[in-house]
C-alpha positions in Angstrom: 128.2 103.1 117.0 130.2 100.1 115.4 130.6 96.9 117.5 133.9 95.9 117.9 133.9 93.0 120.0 132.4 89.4 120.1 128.9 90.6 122.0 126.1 89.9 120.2 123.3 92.0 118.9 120.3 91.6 120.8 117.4 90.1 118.9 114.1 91.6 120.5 111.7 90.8 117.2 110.2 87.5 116.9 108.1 87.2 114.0 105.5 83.9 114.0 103.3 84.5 111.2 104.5 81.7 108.5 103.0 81.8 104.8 103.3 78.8 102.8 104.2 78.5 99.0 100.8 78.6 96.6 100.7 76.2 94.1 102.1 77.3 90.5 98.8 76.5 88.6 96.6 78.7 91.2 99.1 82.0 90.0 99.0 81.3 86.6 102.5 80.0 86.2 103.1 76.9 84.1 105.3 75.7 86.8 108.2 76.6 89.6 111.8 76.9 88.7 112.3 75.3 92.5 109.0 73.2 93.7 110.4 72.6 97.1 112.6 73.5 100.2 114.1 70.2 99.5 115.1 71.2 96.2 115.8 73.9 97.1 118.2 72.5 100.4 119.7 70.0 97.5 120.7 72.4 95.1 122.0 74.9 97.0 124.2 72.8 98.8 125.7 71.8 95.4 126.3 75.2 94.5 128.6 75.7 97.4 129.8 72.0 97.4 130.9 72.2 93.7 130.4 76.2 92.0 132.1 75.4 89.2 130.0 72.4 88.0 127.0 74.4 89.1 127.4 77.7 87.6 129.0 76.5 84.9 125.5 74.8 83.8 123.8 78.1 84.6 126.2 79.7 82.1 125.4 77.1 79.0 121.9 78.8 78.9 123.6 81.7 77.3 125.4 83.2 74.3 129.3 82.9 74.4 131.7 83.9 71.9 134.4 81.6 72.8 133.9 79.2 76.0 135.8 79.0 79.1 139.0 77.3 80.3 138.1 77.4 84.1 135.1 78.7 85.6 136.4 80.3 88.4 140.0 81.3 89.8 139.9 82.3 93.4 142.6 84.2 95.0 140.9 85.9 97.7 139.6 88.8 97.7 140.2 88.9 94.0 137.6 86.7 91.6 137.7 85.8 87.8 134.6 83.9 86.6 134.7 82.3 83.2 138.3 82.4 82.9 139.1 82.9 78.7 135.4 83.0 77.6 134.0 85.8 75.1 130.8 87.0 75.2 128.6 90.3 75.1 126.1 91.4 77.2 124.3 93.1 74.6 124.0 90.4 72.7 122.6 87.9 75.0 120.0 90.9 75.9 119.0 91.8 72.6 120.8 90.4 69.2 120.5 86.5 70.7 116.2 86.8 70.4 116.2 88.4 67.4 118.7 85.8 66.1 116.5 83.0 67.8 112.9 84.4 66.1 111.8 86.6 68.7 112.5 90.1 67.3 109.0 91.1 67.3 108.2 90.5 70.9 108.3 93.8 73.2 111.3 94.3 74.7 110.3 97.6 76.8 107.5 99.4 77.9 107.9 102.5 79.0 105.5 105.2 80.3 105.9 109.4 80.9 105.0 110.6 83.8 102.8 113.7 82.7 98.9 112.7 82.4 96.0 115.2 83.2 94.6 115.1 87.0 91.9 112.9 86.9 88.9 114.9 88.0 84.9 114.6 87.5 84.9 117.1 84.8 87.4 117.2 81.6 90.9 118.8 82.2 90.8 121.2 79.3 93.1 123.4 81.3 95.8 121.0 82.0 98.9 121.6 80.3 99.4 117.8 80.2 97.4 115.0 77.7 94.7 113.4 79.1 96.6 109.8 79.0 99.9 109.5 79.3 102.8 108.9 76.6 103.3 105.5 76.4 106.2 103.5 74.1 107.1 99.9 73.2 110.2 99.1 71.6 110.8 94.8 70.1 113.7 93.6 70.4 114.7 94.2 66.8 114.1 98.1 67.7 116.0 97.8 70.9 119.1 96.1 67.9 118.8 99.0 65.9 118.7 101.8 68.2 121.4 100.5 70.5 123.4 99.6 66.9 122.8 103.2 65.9 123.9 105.0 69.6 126.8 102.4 69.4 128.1 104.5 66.1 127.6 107.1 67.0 129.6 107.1 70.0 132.3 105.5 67.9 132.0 108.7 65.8 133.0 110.5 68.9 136.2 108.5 69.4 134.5 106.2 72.3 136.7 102.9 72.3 136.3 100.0 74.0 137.3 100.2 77.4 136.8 103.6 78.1 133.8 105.0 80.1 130.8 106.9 79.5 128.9 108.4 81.8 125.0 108.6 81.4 122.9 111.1 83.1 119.3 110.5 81.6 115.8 110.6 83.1 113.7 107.0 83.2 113.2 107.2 79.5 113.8 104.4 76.8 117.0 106.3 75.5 118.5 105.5 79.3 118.2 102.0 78.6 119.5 102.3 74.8 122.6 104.1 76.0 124.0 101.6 78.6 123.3 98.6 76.0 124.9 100.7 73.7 128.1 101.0 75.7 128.1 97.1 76.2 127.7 96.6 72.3 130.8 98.7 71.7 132.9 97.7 74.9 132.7 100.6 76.6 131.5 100.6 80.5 128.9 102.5 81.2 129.1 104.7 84.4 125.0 106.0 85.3 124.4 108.4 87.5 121.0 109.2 89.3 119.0 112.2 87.3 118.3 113.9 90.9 122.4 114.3 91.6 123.7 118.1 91.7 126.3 119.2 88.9 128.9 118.7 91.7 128.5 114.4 92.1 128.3 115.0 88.4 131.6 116.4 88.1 133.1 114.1 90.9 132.0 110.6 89.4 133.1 111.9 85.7 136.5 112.9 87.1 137.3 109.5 89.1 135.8 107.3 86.4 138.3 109.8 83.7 135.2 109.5 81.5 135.1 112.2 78.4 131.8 111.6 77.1 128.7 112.4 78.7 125.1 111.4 77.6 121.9 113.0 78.9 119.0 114.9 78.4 117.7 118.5 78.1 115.4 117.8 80.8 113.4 114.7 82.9 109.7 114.8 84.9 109.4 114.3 88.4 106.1 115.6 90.1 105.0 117.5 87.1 108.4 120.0 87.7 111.1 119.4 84.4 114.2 118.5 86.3 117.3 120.4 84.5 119.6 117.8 83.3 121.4 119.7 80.6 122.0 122.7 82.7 123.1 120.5 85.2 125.7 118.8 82.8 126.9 121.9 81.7 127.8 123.2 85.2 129.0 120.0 85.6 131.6 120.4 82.5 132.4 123.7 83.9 133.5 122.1 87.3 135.1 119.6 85.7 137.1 122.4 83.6 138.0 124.0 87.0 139.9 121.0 88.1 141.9 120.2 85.1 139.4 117.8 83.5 138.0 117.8 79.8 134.3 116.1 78.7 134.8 116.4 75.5 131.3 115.4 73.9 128.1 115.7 75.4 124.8 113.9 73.0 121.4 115.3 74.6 118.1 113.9 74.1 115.0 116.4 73.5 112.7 115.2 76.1 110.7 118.1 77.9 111.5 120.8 75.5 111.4 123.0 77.5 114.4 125.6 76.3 113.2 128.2 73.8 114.6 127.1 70.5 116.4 130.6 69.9 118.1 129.5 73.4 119.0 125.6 72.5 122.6 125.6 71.1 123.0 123.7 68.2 124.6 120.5 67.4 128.4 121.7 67.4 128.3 124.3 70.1 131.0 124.4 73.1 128.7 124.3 76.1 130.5 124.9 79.9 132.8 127.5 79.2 135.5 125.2 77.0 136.3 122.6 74.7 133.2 120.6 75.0 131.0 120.0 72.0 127.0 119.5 72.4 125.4 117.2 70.2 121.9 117.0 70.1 120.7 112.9 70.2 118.7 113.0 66.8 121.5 115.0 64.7 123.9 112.6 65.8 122.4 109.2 66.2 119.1 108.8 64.2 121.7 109.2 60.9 123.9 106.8 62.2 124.1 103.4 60.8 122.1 99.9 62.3 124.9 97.6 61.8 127.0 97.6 64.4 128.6 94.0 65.4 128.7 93.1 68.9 132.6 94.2 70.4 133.5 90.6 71.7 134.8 91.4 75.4 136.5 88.9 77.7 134.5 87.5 80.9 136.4 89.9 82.9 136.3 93.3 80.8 134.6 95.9 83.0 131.0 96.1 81.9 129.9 99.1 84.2 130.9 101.5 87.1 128.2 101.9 89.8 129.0 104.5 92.8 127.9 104.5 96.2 128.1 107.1 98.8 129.8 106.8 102.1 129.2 109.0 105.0 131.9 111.1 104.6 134.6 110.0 102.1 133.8 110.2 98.2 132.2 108.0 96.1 133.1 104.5 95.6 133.0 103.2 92.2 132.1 99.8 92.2 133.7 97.5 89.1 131.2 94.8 87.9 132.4 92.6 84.9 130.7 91.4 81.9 130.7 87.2 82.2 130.2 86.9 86.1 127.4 89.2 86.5 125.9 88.4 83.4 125.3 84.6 85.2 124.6 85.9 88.3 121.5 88.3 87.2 120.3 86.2 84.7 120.2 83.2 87.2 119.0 85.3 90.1 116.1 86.7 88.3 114.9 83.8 87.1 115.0 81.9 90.5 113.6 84.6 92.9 110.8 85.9 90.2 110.0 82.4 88.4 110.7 84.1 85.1 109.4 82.2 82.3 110.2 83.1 78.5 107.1 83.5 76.3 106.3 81.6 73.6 105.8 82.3 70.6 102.6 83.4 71.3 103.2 85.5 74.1 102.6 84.2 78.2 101.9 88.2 79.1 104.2 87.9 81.4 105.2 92.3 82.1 107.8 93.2 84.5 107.6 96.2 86.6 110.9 96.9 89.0 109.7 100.3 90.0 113.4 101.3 90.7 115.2 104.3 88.7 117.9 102.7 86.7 120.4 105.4 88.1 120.4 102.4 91.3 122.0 99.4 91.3 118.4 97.6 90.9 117.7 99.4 88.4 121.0 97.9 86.3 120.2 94.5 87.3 116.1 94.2 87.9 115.0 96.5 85.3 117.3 96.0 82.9 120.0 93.2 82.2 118.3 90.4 84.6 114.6 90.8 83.3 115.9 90.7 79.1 118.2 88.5 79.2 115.1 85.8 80.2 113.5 87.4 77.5 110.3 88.9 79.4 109.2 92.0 79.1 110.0 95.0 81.4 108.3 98.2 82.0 109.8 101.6 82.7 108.3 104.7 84.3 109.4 107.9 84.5 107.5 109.9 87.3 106.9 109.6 91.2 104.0 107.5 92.6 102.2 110.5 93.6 101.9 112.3 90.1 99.2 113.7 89.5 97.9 114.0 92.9 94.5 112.9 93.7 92.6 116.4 93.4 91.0 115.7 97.3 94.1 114.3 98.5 97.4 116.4 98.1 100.8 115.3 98.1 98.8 112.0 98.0 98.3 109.3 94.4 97.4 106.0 92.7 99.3 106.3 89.6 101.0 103.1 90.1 98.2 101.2 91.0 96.5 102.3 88.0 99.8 101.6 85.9 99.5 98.4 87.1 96.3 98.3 85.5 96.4 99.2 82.8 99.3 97.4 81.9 98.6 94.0 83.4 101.5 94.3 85.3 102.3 90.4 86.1 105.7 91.0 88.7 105.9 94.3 90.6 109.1 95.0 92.5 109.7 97.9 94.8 110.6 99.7 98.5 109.7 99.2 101.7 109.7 102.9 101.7 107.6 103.1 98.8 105.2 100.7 100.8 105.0 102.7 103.8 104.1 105.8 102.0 101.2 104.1 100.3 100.4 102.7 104.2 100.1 106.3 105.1 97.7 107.5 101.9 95.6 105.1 102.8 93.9 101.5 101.9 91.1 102.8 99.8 93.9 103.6 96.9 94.6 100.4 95.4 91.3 99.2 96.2 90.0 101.5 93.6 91.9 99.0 90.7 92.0 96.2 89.2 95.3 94.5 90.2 94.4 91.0 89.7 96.9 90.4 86.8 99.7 90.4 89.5 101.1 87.2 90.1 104.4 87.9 92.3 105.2 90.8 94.5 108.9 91.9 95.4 110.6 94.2 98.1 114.0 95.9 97.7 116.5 98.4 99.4 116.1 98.0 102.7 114.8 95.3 105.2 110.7 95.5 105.4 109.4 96.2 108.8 106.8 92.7 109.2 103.5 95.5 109.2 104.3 96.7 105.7 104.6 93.3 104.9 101.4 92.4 105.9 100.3 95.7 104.3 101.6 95.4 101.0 100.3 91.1 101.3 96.7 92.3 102.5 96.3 95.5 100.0 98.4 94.4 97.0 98.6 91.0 97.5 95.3 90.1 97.1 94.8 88.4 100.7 91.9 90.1 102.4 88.8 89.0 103.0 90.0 85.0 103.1 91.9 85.8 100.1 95.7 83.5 100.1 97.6 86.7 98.4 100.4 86.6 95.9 103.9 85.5 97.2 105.9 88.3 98.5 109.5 87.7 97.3 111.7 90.2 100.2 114.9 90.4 98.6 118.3 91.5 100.4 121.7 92.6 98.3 123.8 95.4 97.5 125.3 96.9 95.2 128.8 95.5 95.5 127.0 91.7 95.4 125.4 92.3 91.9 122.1 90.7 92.8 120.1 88.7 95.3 122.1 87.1 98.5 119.4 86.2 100.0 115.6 85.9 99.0 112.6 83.5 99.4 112.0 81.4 95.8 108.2 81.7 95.4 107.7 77.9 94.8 109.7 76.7 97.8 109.9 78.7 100.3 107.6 79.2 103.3 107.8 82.7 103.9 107.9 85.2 107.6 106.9 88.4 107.0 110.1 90.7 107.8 113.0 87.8 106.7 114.6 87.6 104.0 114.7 84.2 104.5 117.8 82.0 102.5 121.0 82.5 100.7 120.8 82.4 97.1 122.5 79.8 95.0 125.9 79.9 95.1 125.8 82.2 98.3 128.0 80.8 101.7 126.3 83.1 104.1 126.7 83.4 108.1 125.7 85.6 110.9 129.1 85.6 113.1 131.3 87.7 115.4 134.5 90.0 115.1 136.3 86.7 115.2 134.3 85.1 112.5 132.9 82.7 115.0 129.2 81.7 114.1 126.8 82.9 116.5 123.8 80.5 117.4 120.0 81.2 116.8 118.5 84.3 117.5 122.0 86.1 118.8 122.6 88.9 115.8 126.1 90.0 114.6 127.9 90.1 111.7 126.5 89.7 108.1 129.4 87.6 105.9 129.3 85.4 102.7 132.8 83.1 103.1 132.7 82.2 99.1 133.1 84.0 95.8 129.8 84.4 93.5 129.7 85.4 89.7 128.2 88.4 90.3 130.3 90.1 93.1 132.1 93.1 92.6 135.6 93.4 91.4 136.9 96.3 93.1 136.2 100.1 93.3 137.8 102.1 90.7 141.3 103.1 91.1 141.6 102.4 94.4 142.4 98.5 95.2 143.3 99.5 98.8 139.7 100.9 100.1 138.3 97.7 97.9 140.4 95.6 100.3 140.0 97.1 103.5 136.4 98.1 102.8 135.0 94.3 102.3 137.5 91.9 103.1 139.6 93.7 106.0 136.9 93.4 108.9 136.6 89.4 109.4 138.7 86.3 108.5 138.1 82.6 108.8 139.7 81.9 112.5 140.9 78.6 111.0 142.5 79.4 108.0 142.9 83.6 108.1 140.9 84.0 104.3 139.6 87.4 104.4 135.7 86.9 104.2 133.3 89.7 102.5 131.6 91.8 104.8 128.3 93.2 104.1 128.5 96.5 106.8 124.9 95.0 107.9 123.8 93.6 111.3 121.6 90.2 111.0 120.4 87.2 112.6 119.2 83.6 112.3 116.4 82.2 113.4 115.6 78.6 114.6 114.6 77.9 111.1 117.8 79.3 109.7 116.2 82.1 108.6 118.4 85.2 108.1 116.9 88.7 109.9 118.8 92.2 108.6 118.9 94.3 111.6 120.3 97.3 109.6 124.0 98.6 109.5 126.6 98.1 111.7 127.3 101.7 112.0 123.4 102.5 113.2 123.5 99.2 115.9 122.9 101.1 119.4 124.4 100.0 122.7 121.9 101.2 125.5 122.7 99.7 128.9 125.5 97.3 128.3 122.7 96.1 124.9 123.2 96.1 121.5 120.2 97.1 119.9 119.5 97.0 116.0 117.5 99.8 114.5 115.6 98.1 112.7 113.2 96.3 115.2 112.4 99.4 117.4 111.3 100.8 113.8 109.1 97.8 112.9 107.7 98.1 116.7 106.6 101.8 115.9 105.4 100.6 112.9 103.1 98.2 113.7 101.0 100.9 115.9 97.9 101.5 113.5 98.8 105.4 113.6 102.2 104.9 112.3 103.8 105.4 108.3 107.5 105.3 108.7 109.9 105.3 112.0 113.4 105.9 112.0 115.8 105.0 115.6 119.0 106.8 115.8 121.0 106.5 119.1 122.2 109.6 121.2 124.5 109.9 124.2 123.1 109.1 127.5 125.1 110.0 130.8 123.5 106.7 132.1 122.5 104.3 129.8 125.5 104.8 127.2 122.6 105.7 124.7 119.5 106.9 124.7 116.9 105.6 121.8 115.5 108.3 119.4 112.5 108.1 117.5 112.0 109.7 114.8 107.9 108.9 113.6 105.5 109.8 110.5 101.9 109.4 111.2 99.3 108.3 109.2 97.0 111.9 108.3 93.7 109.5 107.8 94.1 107.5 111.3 94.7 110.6 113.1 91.6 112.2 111.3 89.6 109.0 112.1 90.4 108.5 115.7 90.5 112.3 116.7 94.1 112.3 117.6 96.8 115.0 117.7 100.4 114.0 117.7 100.8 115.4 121.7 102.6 114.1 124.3 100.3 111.4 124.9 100.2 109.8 121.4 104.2 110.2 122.5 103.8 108.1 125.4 101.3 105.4 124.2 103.9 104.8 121.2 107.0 104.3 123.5 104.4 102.2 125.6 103.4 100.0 122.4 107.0 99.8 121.8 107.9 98.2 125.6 105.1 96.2 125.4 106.0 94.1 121.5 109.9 94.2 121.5 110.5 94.9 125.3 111.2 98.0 127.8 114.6 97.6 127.0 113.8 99.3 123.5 111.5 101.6 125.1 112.4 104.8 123.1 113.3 107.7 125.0 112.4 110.0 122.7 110.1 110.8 120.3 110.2 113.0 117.9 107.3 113.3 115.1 108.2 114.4 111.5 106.1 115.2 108.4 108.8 113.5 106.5 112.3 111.7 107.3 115.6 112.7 105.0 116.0 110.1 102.6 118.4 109.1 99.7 117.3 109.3 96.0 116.7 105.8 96.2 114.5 105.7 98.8 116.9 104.8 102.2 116.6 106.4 105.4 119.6 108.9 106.4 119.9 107.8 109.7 123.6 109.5 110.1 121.6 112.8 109.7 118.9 112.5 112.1 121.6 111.3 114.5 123.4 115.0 113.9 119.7 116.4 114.3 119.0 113.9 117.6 122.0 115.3 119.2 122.1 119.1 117.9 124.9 119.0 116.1 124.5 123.0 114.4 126.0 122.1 111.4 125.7 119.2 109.2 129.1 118.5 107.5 128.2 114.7 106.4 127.9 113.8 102.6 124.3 115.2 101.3 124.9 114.1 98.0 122.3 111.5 97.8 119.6 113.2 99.9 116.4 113.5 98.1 114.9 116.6 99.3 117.0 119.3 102.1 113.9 120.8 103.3 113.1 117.9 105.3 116.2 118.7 107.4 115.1 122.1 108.1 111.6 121.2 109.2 113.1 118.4 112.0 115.2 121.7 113.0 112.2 123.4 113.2 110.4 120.8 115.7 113.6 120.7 117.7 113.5 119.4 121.4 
């Protein structure tokens, strides 16, 4: 349910476990870009005091074609940043180091993700290589390959301005293509490799894009994943509703089609008008001069869409200059991202997101190059291969980590729990001591996988002080980080997300905009514009409006603030809690409950992976709490338990007895697995249409990873 009045949320966590920054020297870095909460208190203050002045600064650390006349123009809800300047973003990722000597350092690593199970005797038999494929492009490869798409797609009739959708794998080519589109001014539009041919056809339509780049096929869990086939129903679909792709360009990557069955370059594919053009006929031929298109601050630089529960997707508008700034700047703070020299610091990235995600765009891509370090991409699933003893069950990022000398690793709470639930023995069977900085992203931790992913990853058993754990909270309409700890500075509580970001007014308040006091949760707002924030959604200025800045005003002066859609808190310390959407808050006897800290009670039972709280009607309470619980396989195995009616009860009991009896669950519900989007997210709306029967599911699906887990939760129906 959505609160609608001025009650706050109840706050039944209380998290007292403080960790303190580690000295710079003791991780290997040289220094801290912020050595304090003091500086950090200072500088932040000035960035809301005077944002001009202070992003202004940040800008002068990059490449601009012609400077600004104002920084920022504010006519809420509307934004422009860097009013008159001329830049690329392109450029400042790639051409800029090669112009500044550094063409020869690695841009990109990328690995596949077929390898050969590691077992005790050689894998002869596998169909796969014993060690995986493994790339590196410089940055003068990244100039010439993104120069060479770039005229390619001129070739095609691709202008600046227009849109091009890319439907690619985790590949190097992915990458290539939307740095590509930037070089020529044309925004880029990605789309996640596991979406149907139908959000295909819907985001190609709304975005009226007429080129399409992907791939014959991509990896995921060993199975080739049909991306062409997909495309071409796609085109078909699109056909059907008066819509024409005209080009698609298709990378070789599984090659799996028989050659006699492969069109070739030329062919009409879908039925119609559109032409297939395989990437090496078109592109490898194609010239590497290709000038950076000089594109205002305020030219669109991508289209990124999200799902909503029901409606269609929203395309989110993100400019060139603002978010440029913003992901340069927040990347650099939140991961203390230092350029090599010219010798090299070693310094690799790994954001472990699919680029098809908002944190993908910004953490994998634009934010890590433009500081000029290194980033890695992989292709595959965590789990790939699977351990032969272990099924369903792998280590290949730990060992990627490895063998890599991964310094930063970034990735999901949900990824976290699922390595919880495999088991602690997995990363202890690798070297992970080149890590210097962990990350979380997507969704708010629950405080045990913190400690997990600390202990186990981090380095801090046995006595050990860990890495810093940088727990990161945005969206994809804010462009990057809103609020995050900065590793030098900031003392950190496992579960928090702790402070606003540079340049970020945030508040916890009510329906009124009134600021609720410690501990009492509402409301999640930022009152000021920041570079990075979105521009609108795509065609459709009155959803953009009513969407963000319709909820909550200033009750002084009526400016519409931006409204995240999330529940939160702050803490004596002025730390700021997410306690999940709105929409999932639960009202159970005259209470409003968040979600998310009856799921971090569950989870900090030894026996539990993963929880999930939905609320269902109650002829008493209003509400009655759900749970929805994964269990860990090797604690069951270990203890001799059986998920019965009495693990049932001692878990509602655990519940009572850390967060309160008010959040006592009245249900609980166990799962092999809990419906999820493609980037990881839990789908409560669904299990709250399995929690209260509902026969037919006629929500969005779109985004949902994998449709048999909705049939098995049928299956253990109460």
């Amino acid at each position: 349910m959505t609160t609608s009045n001025s009650e706050p949320i109840s706050a039944l966590l209380h998290e007292r476990r403080v960790f303190p920054p580690r000295q710079a020297v003791e991780l290997g870095f040289s220094r801290w870009h912020v050595g304090s909460m003091d500086e950090y208190r200072e500088r932040h203050a000035r960035s809301i005091r005077e944002p001009e002045a202070f992003w202004g600064e940040v800008a002068r650390d990059l490449k601009w074609f012609q400077p600004w006349s104002r920084v920022l123009e504010w006519n809420a809800p509307d934004a422009r940043w860097f009013v008159g300047a001329r830049t690329n973003m392109c450029y400042n990722c790639v051409d800029a180091h090669v112009q500044a000597g550094f063409g020869e350092e690695t841009a990109i690593v990328w690995e596949g993700e077929p390898v050969a199970p590691r077992t005790s005797h050689a894998a002869a038999d596998s169909k796969y290589a014993a060690e995986p494929e493994v790339r590196r492009l410089t940055y003068r490869e990244l100039q010439a390959a993104t120069s060479r798409l770039g005229n390619a797609l001129r070739s095609l009739g691709v202008k600046k301005g227009d849109v091009v959708t890319i439907y690619m794998p985790m590949v190097p080519e992915l990458a290539i293509a939307m740095l590509a589109c930037a070089r020529i001014g044309a925004a880029h539009s990605v789309i996640f490799g596991g979406f149907a041919p139908h959000a295909i056809m819907e985001r190609a339509i709304d975005a009226r894009s007429r080129v399409v780049i992907t791939a014959d096929g991509g990896y995921r869990r060993g199975e080739v994943v049909p991306l062409l086939k997909n495309v071409e129903e796609a085109v078909q679909l699109c056909a059907n509703h008066g819509h024409i792709l005209n080009h698609v360009v298709a990378l070789k990557r599984t090659g799996h089609e028989q050659p006699s069955r492969r069109p070739a370059t030329g062919s009409h594919i879908g039925g119609g008008a559109t032409v297939l053009h395989w990437w090496h006929d078109l592109v490898e031929p194609a010239s590497d001069a290709c000038p950076c298109e000089s594109m205002e601050s305020e030219d669109m630089l991508f289209l990124l869409y999200t799902s909503g529960s029901t409606g269609k997707p929203k395309g989110i508008v993100h400019t060139t200059g603002g978010y440029m700034v913003y992901v340069y700047y927040t990347a650099k703070m939140a991961f203390n991202l230092t350029p090599s020299d010219r010798g090299g610091n070693g310094d690799l990235f790994w954001c472990s997101a699919d680029i098809g995600w908002v944190t993908g765009h910004s953490y994998v891509l634009y934010g890590i190059l433009l500081n000029r370090v290194p980033t890695l991409m992989y292709e595959g699933a965590p789990n790939f291969p699977a351990l032969p003893d272990r099924p369903g069950q792998g280590d290949r990022f730990w060992d990627i980590i490895e063998r890599h000398r991964v310094t930063h690793f970034y990735t999901a709470p949900t990824a976290i729990r699922a390595f919880m639930k495999w088991g602690d023995d997995l990363p202890a069977r690798h070297d992970l001591s080149s890590l210097r900085l962990l990350g979380s992203v997507g969704e708010p931790i629950n405080p045990e996988a913190w400690m997990w992913y600390h202990e186990h990853i981090g380095g801090a058993r046995n006595g050990g002080k860990g890495r810093p754990i940088v727990d990161t909270y945005w969206q994809t309409e804010t462009g990057g980080h809103v609020c995050t700890p900065l590793p030098g500075a900031t003392p950190t509580k496992p579960g928090s997300c702790t402070m606003p970001m540079f340049g970020i007014d945030a508040e916890v308040v009510n329906e009124q905009g009134q600021e609720l006091g410690p501990n009492q949760g509402g409301l999640f707002i930022i009152r000021r514009p920041w570079p990075g924030m979105l521009r609108g959604i795509y065609g459709n200025r009155e959803r953009f409006v009513s969407n963000y800045f319709g909820r909550v005003k200033d009750p002084k002066t009526g400016e519409p603030w931006y409204f995240s859609a999330d529940g939160a808190r702050r803490d004596e310390d002025g730390y700021f809690w997410i306690q999940g959407r709105i929409d999932d808050v639960i009202k159970v006897s005259g209470h409003l409950l968040g979600t998310m800290e009856v799921e971090s009670a569950l989870v900090s039972h030894p026996g539990v992976a993963e929880a999930a709280v939905v609320g269902v009607p109650h002829d008493i309470k209003g509400n009655a709490i759900c749970a929805f619980v994964t269990l860990k396989t090797h604690w069951l195995a270990q203890h001799k338990r059986s998920p019965d009616d009495a693990l049932k009860k001692e878990l509602a009991a655990h519940v009572a007895k850390e967060v309160g009896a008010l959040a006592r669950p009245d249900q609980i519900r166990f799962a092999d697995g809990l419906p999820k989007t493609r980037s990881g997210k839990i789908m409560r709306r669904l299990l709250r249409d399995v929690a209260s029967g509902v026969e037919k599911i006629t929500q969005d699906t779109t985004t949902l990873e994998d449709f048999s887990v909705i049939a098995k939760l049928r299956e253990n129906e109460e």
